[in-house]
N, CA and C atoms as a LAMMPS dump frame, in Angstrom:
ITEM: TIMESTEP
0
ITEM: NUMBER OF ATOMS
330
ITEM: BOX BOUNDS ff ff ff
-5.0000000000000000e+02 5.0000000000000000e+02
-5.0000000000000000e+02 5.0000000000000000e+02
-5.0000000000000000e+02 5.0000000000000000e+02
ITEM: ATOMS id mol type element x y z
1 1 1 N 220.375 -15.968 -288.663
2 1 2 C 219.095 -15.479 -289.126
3 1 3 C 218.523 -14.475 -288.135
4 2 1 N 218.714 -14.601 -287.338
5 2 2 C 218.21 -13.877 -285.913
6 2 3 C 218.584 -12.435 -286.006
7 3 1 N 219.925 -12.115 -286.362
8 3 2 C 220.981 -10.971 -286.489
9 3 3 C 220.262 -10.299 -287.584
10 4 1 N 220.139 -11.023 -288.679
11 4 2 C 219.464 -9.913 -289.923
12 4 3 C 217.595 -8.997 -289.546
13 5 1 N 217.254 -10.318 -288.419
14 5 2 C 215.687 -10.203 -287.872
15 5 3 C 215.726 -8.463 -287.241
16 6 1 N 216.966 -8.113 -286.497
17 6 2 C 217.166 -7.798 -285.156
18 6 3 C 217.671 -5.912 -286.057
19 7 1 N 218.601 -6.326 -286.952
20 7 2 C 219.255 -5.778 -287.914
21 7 3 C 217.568 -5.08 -288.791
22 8 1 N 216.718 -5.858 -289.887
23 8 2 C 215.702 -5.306 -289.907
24 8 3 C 214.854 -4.188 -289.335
25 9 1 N 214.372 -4.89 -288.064
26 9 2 C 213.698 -4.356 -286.926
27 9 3 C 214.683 -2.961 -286.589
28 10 1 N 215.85 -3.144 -286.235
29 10 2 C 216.588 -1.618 -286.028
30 10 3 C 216.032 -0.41 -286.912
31 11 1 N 216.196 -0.818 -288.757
32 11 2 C 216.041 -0.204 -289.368
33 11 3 C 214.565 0.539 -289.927
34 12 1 N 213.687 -0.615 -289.431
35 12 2 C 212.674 0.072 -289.44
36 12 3 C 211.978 0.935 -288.577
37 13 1 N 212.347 0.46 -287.037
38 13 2 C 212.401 1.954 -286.279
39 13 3 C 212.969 2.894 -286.687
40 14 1 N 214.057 3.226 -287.001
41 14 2 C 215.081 4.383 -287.623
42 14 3 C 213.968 5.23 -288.783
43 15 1 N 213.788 3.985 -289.205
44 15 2 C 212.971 5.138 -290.215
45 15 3 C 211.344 5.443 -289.867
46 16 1 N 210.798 4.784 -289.412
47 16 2 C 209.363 5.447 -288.123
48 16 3 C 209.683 6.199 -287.946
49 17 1 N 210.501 6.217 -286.821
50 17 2 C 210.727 7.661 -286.335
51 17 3 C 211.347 8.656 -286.932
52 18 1 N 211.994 8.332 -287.916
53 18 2 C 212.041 9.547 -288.56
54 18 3 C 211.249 10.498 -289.256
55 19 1 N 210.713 10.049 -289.829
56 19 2 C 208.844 10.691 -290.56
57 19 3 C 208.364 11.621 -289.9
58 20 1 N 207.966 11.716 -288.482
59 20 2 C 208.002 12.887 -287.699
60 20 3 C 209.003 13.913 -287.586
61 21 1 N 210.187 14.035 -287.952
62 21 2 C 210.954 14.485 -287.5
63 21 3 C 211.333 15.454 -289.109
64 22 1 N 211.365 15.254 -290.02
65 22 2 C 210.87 15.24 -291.029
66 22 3 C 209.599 15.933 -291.784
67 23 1 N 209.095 15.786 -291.224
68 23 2 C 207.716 16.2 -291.391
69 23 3 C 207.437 17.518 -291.284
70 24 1 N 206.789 18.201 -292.155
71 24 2 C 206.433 19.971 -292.273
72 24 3 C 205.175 20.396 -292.176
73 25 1 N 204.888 21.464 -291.135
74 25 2 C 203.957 21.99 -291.03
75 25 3 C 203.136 22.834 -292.206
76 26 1 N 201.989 23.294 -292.605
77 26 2 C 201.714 23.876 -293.575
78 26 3 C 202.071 23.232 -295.009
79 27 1 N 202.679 21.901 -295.24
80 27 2 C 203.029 21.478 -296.344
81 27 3 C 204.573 21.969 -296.823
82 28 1 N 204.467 22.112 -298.503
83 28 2 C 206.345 21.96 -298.622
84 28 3 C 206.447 23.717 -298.96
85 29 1 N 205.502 24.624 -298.488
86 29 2 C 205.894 25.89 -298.854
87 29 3 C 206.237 26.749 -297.004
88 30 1 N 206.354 25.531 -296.189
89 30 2 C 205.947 26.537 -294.671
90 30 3 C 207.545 26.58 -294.492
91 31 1 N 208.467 25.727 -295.189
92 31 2 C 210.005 26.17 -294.387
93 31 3 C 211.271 26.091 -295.473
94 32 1 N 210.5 25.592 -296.791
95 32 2 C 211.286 25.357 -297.416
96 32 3 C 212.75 24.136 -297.388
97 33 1 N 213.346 24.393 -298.031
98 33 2 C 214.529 23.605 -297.603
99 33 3 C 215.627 23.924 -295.949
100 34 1 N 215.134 24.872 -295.589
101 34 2 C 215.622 25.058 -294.139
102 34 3 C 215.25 24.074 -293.183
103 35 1 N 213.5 23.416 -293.406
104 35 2 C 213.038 22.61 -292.546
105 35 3 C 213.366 21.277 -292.839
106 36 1 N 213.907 21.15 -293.12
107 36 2 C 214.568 19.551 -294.199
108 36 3 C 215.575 19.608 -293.385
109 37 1 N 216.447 20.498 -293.724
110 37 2 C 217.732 20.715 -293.096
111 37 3 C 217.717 20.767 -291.452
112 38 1 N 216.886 21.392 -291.084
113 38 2 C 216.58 20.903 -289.221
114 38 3 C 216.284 19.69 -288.599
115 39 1 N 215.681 19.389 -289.709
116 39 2 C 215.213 17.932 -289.672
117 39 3 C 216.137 16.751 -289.76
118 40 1 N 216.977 16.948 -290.851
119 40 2 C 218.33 16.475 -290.566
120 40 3 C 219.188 16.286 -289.948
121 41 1 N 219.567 17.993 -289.381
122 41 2 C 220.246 17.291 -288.349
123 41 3 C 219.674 17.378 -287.104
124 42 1 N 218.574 17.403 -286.577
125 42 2 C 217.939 16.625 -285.485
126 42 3 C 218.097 14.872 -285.709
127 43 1 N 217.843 14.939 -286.46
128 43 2 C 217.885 13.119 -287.058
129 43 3 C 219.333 12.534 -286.75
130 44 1 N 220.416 13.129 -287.575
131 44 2 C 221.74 12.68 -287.183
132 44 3 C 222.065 13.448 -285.61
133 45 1 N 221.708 14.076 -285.195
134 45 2 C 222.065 14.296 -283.29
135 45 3 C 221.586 13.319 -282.789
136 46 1 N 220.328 13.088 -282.821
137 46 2 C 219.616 11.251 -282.238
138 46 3 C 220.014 9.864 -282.984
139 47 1 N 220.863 10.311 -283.685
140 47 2 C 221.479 8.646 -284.541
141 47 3 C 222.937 8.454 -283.638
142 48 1 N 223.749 9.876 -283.39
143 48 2 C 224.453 10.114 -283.261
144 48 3 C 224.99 9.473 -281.703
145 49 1 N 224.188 10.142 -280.804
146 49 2 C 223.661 9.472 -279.697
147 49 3 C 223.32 8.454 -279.369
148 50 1 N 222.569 7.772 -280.447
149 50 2 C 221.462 6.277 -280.07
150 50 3 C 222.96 5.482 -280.455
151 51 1 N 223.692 5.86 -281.637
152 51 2 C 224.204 4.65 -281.772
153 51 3 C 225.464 4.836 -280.924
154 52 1 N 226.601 5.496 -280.084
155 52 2 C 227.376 6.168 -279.489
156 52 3 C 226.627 4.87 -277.817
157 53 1 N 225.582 5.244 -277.116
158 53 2 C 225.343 4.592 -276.59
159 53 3 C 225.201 3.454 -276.479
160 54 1 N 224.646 3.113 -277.861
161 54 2 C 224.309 1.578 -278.188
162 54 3 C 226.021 0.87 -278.308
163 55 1 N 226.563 1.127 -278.893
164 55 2 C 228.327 0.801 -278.712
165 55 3 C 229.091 0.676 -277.314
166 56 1 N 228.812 1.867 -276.89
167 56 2 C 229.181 1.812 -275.904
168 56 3 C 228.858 1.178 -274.797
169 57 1 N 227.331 0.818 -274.475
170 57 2 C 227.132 -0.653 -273.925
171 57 3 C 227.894 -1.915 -274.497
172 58 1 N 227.765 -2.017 -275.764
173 58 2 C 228.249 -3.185 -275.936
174 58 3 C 229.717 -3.81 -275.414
175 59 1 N 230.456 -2.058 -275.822
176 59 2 C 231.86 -2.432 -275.197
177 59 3 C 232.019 -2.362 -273.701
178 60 1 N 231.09 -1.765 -272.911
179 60 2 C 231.408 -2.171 -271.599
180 60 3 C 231.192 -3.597 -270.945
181 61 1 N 229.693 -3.712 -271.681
182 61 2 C 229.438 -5.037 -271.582
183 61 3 C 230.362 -6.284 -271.555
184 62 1 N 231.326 -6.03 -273.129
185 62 2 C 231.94 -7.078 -273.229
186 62 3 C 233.522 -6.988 -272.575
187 63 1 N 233.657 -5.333 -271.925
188 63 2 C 234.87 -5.497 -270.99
189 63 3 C 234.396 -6.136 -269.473
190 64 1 N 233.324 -5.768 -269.245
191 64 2 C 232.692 -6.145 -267.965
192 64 3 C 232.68 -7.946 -267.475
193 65 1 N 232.299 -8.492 -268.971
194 65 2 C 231.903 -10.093 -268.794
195 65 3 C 233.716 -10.568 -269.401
196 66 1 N 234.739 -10.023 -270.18
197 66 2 C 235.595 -10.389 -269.926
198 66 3 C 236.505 -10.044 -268.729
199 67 1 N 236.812 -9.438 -267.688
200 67 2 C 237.287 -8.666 -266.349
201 67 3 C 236.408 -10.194 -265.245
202 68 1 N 235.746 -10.189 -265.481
203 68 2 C 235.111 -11.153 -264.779
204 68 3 C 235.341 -12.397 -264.859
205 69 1 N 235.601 -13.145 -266.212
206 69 2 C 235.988 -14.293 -266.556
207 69 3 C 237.493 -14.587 -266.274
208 70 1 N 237.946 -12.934 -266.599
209 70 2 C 239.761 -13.726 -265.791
210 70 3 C 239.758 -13.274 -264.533
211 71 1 N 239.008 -12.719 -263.682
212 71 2 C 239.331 -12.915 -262.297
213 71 3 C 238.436 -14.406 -261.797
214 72 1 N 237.766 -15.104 -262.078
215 72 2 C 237.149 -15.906 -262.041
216 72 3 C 238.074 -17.465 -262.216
217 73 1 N 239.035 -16.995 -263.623
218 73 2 C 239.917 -18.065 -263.466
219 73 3 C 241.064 -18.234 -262.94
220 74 1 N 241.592 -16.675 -262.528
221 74 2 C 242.708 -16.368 -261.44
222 74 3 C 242.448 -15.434 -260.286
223 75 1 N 241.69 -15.728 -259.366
224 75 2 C 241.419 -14.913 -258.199
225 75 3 C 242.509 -13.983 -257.966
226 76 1 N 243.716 -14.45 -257.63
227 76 2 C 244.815 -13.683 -256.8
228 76 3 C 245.339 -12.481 -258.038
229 77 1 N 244.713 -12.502 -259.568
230 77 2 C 244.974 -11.39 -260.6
231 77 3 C 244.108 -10.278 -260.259
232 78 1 N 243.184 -10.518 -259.112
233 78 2 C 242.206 -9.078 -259.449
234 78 3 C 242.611 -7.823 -259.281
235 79 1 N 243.802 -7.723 -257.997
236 79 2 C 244.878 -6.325 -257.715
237 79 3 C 244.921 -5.48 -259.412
238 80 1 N 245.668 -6.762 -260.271
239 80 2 C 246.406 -6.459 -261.55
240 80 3 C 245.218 -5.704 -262.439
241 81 1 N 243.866 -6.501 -262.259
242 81 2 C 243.281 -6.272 -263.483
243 81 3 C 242.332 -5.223 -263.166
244 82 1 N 242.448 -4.609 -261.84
245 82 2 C 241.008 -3.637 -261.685
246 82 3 C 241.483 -2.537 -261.983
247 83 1 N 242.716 -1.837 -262.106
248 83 2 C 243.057 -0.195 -263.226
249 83 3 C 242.426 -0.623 -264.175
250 84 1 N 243.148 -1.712 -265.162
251 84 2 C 243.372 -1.415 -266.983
252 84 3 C 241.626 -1.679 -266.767
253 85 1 N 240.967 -2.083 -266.275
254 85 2 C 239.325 -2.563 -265.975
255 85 3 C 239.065 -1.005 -265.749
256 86 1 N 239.063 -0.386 -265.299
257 86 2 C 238.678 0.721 -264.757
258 86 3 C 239.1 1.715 -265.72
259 87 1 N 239.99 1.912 -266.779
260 87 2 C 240.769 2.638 -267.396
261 87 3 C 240.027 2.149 -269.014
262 88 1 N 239.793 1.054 -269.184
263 88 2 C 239.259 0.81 -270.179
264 88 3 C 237.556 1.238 -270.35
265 89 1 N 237.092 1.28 -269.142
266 89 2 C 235.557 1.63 -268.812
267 89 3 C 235.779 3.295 -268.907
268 90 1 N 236.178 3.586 -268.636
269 90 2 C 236.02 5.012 -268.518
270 90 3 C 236.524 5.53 -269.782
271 91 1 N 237.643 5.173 -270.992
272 91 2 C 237.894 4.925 -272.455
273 91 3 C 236.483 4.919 -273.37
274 92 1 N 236.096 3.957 -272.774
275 92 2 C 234.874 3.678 -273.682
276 92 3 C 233.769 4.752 -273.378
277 93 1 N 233.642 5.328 -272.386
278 93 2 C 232.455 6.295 -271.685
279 93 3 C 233.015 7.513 -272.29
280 94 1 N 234.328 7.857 -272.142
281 94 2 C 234.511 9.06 -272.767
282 94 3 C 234.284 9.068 -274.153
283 95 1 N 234.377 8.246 -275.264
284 95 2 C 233.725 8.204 -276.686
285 95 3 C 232.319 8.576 -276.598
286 96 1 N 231.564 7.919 -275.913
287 96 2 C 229.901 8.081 -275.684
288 96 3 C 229.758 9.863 -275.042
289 97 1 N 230.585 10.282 -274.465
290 97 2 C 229.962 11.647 -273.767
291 97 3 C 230.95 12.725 -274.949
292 98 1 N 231.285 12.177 -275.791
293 98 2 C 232.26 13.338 -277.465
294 98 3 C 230.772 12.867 -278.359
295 99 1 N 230.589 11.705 -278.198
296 99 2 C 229.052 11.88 -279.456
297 99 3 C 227.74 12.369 -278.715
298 100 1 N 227.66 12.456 -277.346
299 100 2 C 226.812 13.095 -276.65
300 100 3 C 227.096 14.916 -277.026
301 101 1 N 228.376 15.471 -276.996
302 101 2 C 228.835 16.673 -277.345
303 101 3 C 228.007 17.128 -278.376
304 102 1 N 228.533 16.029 -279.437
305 102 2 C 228.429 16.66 -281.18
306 102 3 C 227.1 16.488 -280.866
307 103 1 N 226.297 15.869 -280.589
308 103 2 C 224.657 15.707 -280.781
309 103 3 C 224.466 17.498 -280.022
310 104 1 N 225.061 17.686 -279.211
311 104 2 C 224.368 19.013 -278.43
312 104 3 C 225.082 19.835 -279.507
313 105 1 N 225.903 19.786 -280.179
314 105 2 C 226.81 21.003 -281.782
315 105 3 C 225.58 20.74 -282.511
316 106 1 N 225.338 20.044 -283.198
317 106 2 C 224.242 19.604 -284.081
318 106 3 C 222.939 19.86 -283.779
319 107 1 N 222.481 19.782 -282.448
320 107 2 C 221.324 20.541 -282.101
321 107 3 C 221.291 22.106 -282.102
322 108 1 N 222.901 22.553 -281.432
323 108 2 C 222.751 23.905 -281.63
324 108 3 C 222.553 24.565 -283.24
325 109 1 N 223.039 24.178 -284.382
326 109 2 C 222.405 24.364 -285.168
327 109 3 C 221.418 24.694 -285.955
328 110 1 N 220.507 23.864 -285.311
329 110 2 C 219.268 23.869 -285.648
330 110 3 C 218.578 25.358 -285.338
């Protein structure tokens, strides 16, 4: 129940903040469908990003607290496990700084 609470709450920020972003000066004759379209993809460059980061914590997170749990239950493995640890962190960071990219493609756009 908690997950759908959390899940909710995501979505209704998403869309708060979007309304501003969205939103036209002078009413619906000051940009036409161009300002929709900026608006857009400003919107998907910050989705793009928010969620790219938001992942990408999670997966470090959960390489971080597993790397820890098996050196924890085999001390003398830590030699073994601190590359693929180190190789997998930096895997996951490079996904987050390609949707950091496209967010700066998508802004240039605008």
């Amino acid at each position: 129940m908690r997950k759908w609470k959390i899940a909710f709450m995501v979505i209704g920020l998403v869309l708060l903040i979007s309304s501003p972003i969205l939103a036209q000066e002078g009413g619906a004759t000051a940009g036409g469908n161009n300002a929709i379209a900026k608006g857009l993809i400003g919107l998907g460059a910050g989705l793009a990003i928010g969620l790219a980061a938001l992942g990408g914590g999670i997966g470090q997170g959960t390489a971080a607290g597993g790397a820890q749990q098996g050196i924890a239950r085999n001390p003398g493995a830590t030699d073994k496990m601190f590359v693929p640890y180190i190789l997998g962190l930096a895997f996951i960071e490079s996904l987050v700084l390609y949707a950091f990219v496209i967010a700066f493609i998508l802004k240039g756009m605008m």
